[in-house]
N, C-alpha and C positions, 0 to 999 in steps of 0.2 A: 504494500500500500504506500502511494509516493506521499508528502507531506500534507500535498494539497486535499488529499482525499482523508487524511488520517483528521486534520485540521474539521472539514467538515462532520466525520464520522461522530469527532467527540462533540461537536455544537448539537447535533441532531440527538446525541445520548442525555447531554445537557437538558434539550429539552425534552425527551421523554421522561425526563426524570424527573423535572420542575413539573410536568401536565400533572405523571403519576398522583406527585404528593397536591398538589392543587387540588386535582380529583378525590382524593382522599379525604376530603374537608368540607363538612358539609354544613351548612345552618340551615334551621328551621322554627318556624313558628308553629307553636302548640296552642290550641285553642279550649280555655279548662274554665268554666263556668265564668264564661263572658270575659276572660284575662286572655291577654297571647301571650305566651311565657317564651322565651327565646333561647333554644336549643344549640350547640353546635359540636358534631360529631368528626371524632377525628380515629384513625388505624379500623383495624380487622381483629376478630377472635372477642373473646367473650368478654361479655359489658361489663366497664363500670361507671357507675355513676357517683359525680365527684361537687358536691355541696359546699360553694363558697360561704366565707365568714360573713361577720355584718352584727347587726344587722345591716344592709343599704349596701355594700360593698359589690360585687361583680365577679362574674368568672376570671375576668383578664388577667390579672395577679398570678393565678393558678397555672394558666395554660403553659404557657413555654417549659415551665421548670416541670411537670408533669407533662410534657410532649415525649418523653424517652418509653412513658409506656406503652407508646400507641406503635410498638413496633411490635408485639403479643397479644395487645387486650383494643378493642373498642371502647373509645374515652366518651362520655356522653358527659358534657358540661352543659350547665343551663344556669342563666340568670331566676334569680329568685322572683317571685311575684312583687313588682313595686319596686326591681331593682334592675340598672344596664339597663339591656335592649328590651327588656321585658315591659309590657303594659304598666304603666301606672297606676295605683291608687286613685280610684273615681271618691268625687264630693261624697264622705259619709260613709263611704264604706268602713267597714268594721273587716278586718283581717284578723286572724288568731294564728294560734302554731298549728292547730288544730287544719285549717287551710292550705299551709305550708305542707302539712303528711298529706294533706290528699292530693295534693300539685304531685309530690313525688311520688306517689301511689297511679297517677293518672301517666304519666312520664313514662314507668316502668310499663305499664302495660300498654302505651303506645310505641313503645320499641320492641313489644313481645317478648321479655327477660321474664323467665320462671323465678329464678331467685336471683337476685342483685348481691353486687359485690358492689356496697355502698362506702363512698369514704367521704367523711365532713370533718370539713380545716376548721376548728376553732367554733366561730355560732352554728356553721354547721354541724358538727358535733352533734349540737343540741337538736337539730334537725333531725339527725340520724337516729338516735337517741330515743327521742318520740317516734318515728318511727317502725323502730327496731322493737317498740313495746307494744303496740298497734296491732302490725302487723309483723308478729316472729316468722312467718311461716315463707314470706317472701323477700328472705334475706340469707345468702349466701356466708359470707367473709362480710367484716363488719371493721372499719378502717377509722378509728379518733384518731388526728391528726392534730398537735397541739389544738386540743379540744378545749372548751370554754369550761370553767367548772359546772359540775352536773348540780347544784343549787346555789340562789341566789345570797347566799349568809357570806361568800368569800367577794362580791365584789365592790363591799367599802376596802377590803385588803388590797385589793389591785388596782384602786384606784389610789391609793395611800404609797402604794411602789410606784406606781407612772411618776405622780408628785414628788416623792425621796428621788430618784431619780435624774430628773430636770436641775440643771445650772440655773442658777437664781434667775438668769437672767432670758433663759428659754420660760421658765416658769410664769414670769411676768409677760411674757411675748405671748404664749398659748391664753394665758387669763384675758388677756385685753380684745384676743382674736375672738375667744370666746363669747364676748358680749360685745363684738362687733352686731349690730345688726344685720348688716351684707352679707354674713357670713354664709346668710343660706343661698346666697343667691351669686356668692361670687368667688368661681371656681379656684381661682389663684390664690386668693385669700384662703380657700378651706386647703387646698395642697400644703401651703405652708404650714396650715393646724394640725392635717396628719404627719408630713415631715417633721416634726416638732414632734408631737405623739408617740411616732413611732419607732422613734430613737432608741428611746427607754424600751421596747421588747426585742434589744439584740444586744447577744453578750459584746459583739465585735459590732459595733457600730458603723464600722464601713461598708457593710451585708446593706446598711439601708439603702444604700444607692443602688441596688439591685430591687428595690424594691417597689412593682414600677405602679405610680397611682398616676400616671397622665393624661390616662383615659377618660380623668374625672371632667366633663364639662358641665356647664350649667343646669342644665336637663338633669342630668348624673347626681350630681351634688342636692336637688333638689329631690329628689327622690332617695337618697341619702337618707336625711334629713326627717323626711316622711315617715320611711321604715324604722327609724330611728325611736321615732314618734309613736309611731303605729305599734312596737313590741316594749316600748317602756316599762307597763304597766306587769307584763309577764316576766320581764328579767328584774324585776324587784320582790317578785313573791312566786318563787319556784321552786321546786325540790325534786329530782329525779331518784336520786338515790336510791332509795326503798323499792324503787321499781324495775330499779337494772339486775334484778336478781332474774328477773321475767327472760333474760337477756341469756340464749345459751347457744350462737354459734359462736366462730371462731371469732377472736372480736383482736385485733392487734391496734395498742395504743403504744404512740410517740409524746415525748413531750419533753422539751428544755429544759435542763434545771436551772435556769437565770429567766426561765419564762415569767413574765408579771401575773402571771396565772398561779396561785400558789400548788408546792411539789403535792405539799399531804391532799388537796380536793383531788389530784389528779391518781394519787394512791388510792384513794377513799373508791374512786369510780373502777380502777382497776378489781379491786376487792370486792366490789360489788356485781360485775362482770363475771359468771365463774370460768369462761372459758377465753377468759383473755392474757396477755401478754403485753407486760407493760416494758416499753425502752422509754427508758430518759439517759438523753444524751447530754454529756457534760458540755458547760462552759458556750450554752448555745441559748436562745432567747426563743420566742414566740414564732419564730418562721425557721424552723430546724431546714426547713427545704432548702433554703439560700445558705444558711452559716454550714451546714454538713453535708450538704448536697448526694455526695458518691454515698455517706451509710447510710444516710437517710433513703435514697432509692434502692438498694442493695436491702434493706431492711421489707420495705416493701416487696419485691422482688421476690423474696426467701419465705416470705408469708403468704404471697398468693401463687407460689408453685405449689407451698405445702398442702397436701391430700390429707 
């Protein structure tokens, strides 16, 4: 093959390989009691579906750094009801978590999955969580991923670490941002509140730059905001504990020990799981994904090959 043909040969593999993964990548709108919840599927082989934090947060965060699985499994990410691409919150609507399981109930059986290999980062957790107590019977492998604590008694404590935390002078920056008015309505202002935030959940603070919120625009932010709104009332008087005993597939939890999440909730939930498998990984904060990257997926990897 002369150079000229070799030259073209590899632009043409180039592009069947760019269509390939293009092709592989799919969105979609779900339509679940008057809401379009915004779906988008990525790889081949058996599904999982993967529940961002928040409340009011987005799939986007997630995606990239859990792209390595979609070379095994079928990734089903979806914005939350009232969050991203997903429909908004109409005037008056009343939302519960209650809502949220049946969204992920309706998900699962519009993709045809007998049993879900479910995994939720942080408030999805709690998503999963409820779930997982609902309905045991259509749930595989069962994935907390620096999970949210499973009741509401630990989060004066984590909000008492964000605050220990912060340099006096990021402290004074987040308080004034916070009773900004604009704040809900002006995306550069809220990036700055969570870059400030989110500081404090990495043990290596330079992970934060990998941590990408620029997806946030105004629309974003306000629905943010909403969701924010919309689950207050449940994340101040909650308790799952008592009920993750209900909880008996294989359940593998991760979680930080510099996480602002504190370590004992995260034991307490292990404990109360009987068939789970707690790693806490050292010297890491609230997004183990970005600060341990390789054992964090390696860890995953080792759990859902196991039979």
């Amino acid at each position: 093959m002369n150079k000229q043909k070799l030259i073209l040969f590899l632009i043409l593999l180039l592009s069947v390989s760019c269509l390939s993964s293009a092709q592989n990548t799919t969105e979609k709108l779900i339509r679940i009691n008057g809401t379009e919840i915004f779906t988008k599927i990525l790889g081949k082989g058996e599904s999982i579906v993967i529940l961002h934090g928040g409340p009011g947060l987005a799939h986007n965060y997630l995606y990239e750094p859990f792209k390595q699985l979609s070379n095994s499994y079928k990734l089903i990410f979806y914005d939350q009801r009232g969050c991203g691409k997903s429909s908004g919150f109409k005037q008056d609507e009343i939302v519960s978590i209650e809502t949220l399981v049946e969204d992920l109930e309706t998900i699962r059986k519009e993709f045809n999955i007998d049993k879900m290999i479910l995994v939720g980062q942080s408030w999805g957790a709690i998503i999963a969580l409820n779930y997982s107590i609902d309905h045991p019977n259509n749930i595989k492998k069962l994935l907390l991923l620096e999970p949210a604590p499973g009741s509401s008694e630990y989060l004066l404590k984590i909000q008492r670490t964000i605050m220990d935390r912060l340099s006096q002078s990021n402290k004074e920056r987040l308080i004034k941002i916070s009773q900004t008015p604009e704040l809900k309505a002006n995306p550069d202002l809220f990036k700055e509140f969570l870059k400030i935030r989110f500081h404090t959940y990495f043990y290596d603070s330079t992970f934060a730059a990998y941590l990408h919120m620029d997806y946030f625009d105004s629309t974003y932010t306000r629905k943010f905001f909403e969701s924010s709104s919309m689950f207050s009332s449940y994340l101040i008087n909650f308790n799952l504990y008592d009920k993750m005993n209900s909880i008996t597939v294989p359940t593998l939890i991760i979680h930080g020990d510099y996480d602002v999440i504190p370590n004992e909730s995260i034991e307490r939930m292990s404990k109360a799981i009987s068939d789970s498998k707690l790693n806490i990984v050292k010297n890491c904060g609230h997004f183990v994904h970005l600060e341990k990257q390789e054992l964090y997926f390696n860890t995953i990897k080792s759990f859902l090959m196991k039979e």
